[in-house]
C-alpha positions in Angstrom: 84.5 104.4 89.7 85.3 101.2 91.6 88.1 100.4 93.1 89.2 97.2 92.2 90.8 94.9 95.1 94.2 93.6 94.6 94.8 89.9 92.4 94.6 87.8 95.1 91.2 89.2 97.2 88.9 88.6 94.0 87.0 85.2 92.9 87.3 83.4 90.1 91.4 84.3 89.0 93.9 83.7 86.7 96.7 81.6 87.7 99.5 83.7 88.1 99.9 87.3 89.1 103.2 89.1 88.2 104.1 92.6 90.8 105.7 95.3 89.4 107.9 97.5 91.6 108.2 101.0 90.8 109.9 103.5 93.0 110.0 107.2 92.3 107.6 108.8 89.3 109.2 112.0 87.7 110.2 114.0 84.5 113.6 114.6 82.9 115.8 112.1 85.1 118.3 109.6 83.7 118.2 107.7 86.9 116.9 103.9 86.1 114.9 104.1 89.3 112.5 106.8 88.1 109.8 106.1 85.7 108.4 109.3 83.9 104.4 110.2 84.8 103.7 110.0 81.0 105.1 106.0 81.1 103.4 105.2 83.9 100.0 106.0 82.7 100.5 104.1 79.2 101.2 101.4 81.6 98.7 101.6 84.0 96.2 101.7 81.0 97.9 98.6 79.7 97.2 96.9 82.8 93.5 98.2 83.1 92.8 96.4 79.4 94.9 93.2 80.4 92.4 92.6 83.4 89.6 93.2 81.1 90.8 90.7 78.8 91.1 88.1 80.9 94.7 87.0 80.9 96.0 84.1 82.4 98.8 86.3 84.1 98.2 89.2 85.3 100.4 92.1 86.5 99.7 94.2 90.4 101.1 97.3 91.3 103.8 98.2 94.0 105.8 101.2 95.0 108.9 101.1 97.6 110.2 104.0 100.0 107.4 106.1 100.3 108.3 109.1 97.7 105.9 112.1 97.5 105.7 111.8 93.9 103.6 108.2 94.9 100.9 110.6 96.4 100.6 113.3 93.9 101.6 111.6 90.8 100.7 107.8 91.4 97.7 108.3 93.4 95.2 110.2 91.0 96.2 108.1 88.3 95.4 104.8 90.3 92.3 106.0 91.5 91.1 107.4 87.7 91.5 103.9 86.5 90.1 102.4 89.5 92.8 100.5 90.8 94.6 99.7 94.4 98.7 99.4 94.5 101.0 98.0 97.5 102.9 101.0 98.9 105.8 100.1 100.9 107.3 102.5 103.5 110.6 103.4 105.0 109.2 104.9 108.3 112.1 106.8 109.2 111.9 108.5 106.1 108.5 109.6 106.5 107.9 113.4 107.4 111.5 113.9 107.6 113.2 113.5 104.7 112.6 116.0 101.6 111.1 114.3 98.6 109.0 111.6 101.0 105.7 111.7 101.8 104.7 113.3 105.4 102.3 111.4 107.7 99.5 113.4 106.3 99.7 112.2 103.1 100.2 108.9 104.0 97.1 108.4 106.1 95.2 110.2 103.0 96.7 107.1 101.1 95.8 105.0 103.3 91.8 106.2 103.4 91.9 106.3 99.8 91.7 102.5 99.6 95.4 101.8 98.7 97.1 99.1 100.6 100.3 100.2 103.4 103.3 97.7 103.7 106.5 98.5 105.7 110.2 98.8 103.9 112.3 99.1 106.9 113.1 101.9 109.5 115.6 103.5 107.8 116.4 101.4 104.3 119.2 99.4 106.1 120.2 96.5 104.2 118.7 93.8 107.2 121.5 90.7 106.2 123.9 93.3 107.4 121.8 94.3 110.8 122.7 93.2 114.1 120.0 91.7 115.9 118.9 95.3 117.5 118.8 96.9 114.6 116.5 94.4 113.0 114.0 94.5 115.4 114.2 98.6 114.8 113.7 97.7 111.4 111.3 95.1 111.4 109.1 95.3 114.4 109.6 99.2 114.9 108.6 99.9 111.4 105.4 97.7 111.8 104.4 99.4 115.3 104.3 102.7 113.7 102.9 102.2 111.1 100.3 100.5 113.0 100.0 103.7 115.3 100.4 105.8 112.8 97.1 104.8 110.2 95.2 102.6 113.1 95.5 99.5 110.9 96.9 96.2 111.0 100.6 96.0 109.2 101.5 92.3 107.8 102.9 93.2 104.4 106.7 94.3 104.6 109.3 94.8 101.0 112.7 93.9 101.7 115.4 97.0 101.4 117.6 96.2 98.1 116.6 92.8 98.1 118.2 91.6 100.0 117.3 88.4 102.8 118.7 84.9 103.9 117.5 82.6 106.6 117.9 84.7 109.8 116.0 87.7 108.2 113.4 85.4 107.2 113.0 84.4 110.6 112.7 87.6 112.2 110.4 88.7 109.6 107.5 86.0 110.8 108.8 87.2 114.6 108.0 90.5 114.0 104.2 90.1 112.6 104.5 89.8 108.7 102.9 87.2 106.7 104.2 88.3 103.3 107.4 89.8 102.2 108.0 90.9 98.7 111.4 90.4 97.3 113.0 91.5 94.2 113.3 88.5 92.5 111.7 89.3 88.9 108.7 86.1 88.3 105.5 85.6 88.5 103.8 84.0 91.6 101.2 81.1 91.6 97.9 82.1 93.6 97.3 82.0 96.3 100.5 83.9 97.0 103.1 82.2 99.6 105.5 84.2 102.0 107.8 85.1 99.6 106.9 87.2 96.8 108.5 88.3 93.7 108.3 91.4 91.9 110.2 93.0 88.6 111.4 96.1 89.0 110.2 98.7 86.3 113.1 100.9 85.0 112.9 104.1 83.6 113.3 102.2 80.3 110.3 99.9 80.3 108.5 100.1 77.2 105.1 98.5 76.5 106.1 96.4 74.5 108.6 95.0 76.9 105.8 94.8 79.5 103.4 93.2 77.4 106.4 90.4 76.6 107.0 89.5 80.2 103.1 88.9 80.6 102.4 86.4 77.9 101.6 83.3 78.6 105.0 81.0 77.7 107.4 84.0 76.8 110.7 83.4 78.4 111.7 86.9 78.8 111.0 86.6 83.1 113.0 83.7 83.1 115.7 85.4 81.5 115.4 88.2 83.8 115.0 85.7 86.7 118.4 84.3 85.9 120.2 87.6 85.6 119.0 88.4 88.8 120.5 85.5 90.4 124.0 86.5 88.6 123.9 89.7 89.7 123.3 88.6 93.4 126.3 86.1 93.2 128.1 89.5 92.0 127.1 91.5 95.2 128.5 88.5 97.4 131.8 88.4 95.6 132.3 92.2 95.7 130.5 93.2 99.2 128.2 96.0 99.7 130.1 99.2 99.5 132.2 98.2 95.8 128.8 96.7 94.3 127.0 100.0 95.2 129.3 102.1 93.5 129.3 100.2 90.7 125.5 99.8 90.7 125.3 103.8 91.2 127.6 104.6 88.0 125.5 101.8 86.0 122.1 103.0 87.0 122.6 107.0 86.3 122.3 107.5 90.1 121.5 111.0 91.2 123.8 112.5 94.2 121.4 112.9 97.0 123.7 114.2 99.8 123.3 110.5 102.4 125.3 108.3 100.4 121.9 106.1 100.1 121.3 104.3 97.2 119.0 101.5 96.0 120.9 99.0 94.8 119.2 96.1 94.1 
């Protein structure tokens, strides 16, 4: 079967393009941050006959951290519908953390046709990085990636979200043309620096999905707007008190680190 390229690499598109961020794929978990395999396929099939029908938005695949479950799960299903998904790495993570995919499996990824971003050395939270760290997690991510797969890294996802001006900045320093945020919209083609994604819960139904990628529907921009509320919130309460919240709220799984996603 062939692979199709990503939204913005083929002629003659629709307008807008709306990426979906997925994280961990797995049965039996109440954690929001875990979409079941079952779910996933419905929705990969849903996005197969949305390209086919030509939409005027459609929807691109992305998956953060680097979780083995994106390689044995996420992998065969992408490639039986033809399709190429975004994964975004945390470097540190990889071949030495349980649950993560090891360097083998990346580069298999990788010569598989799927696309390799960067998420940070270590999952820091970078408005919260002193400049050392930063370049650790920005340019030292990149470089071994680079290393690593023997390919050019320009693509980077931002670690819970989260960014202002001086991350920005040291983002274009270190080598990246595009970052993906967390901010749920759609993005006009061709695709600026910034770029948007929605995060796919556990929860997501098709019917949900299908909602946020019709033409007019104002579910996104509701979502948008939440967003924005909820960042406000983490400003007001700091880091540590909004995680724990954010961990109780989203059926968070004790993993031994004290890491979390909270975005």
């Amino acid at each position: 079967m062939c692979i199709e390229s990503p939204l913005e690499e083929r002629a003659g598109q629709p307008q807008q393009s709306l990426y979906l961020l997925y994280h961990e794929l797995r049965d039996g978990s109440e954690y929001s941050y875990v979409c079941e395999t079952t779910i996933f396929e419905r929705q990969i099939d849903f996005i197969v006959r949305l390209r086919k029908a030509e939409s005027n938005c459609l929807a691109e695949v992305t998956f953060d951290d680097g979780h083995i479950s994106n390689y044995e799960y996420a992998l065969p299903i992408l490639q039986l519908w033809g399709l190429v998904a975004r994964f975004f790495i945390t470097v540190g993570w990889t071949g030495k953390r349980p649950g993560f995919m090891g360097w083998r499996e990346l580069r298999s990824l990788h010569e598989s046709g799927q696309l390799i971003g960067a998420h940070g050395w270590s999952h820091a939270l970078l408005t919260n990085c002193a400049q050392e760290d930063l370049d650790r997690e920005l340019s030292g991510a990149r470089l071994m990636l680079e290393d690593k797969l023997g390919t050019s890294i320009t693509t980077m996802s931002l670690p819970g979200g989260r960014y202002d001006r001086r991350v920005l900045a040291a983002c274009r320093e270190a080598g990246y043309t595009q970052i993906f945020t967390s901010v749920p919209r759609a993005e006009r083609l061709p695709l600026g620096f910034l770029v948007g994604r929605l995060n796919v819960r556990g929860d997501m139904t098709l019917d949900r999905l299908r909602k946020v990628l019709q033409p007019g529907n104002r579910t996104l921009a509701r979502l948008e707007r939440q967003y924005r509320i909820k960042a406000a919130a983490k400003s007001l309460m700091g880091d540590r008190l909004y995680e724990k919240i954010w961990a109780l709220l989203n059926g968070k799984e004790p993993d031994g680190d004290g890491w979390d996603y909270a975005e």
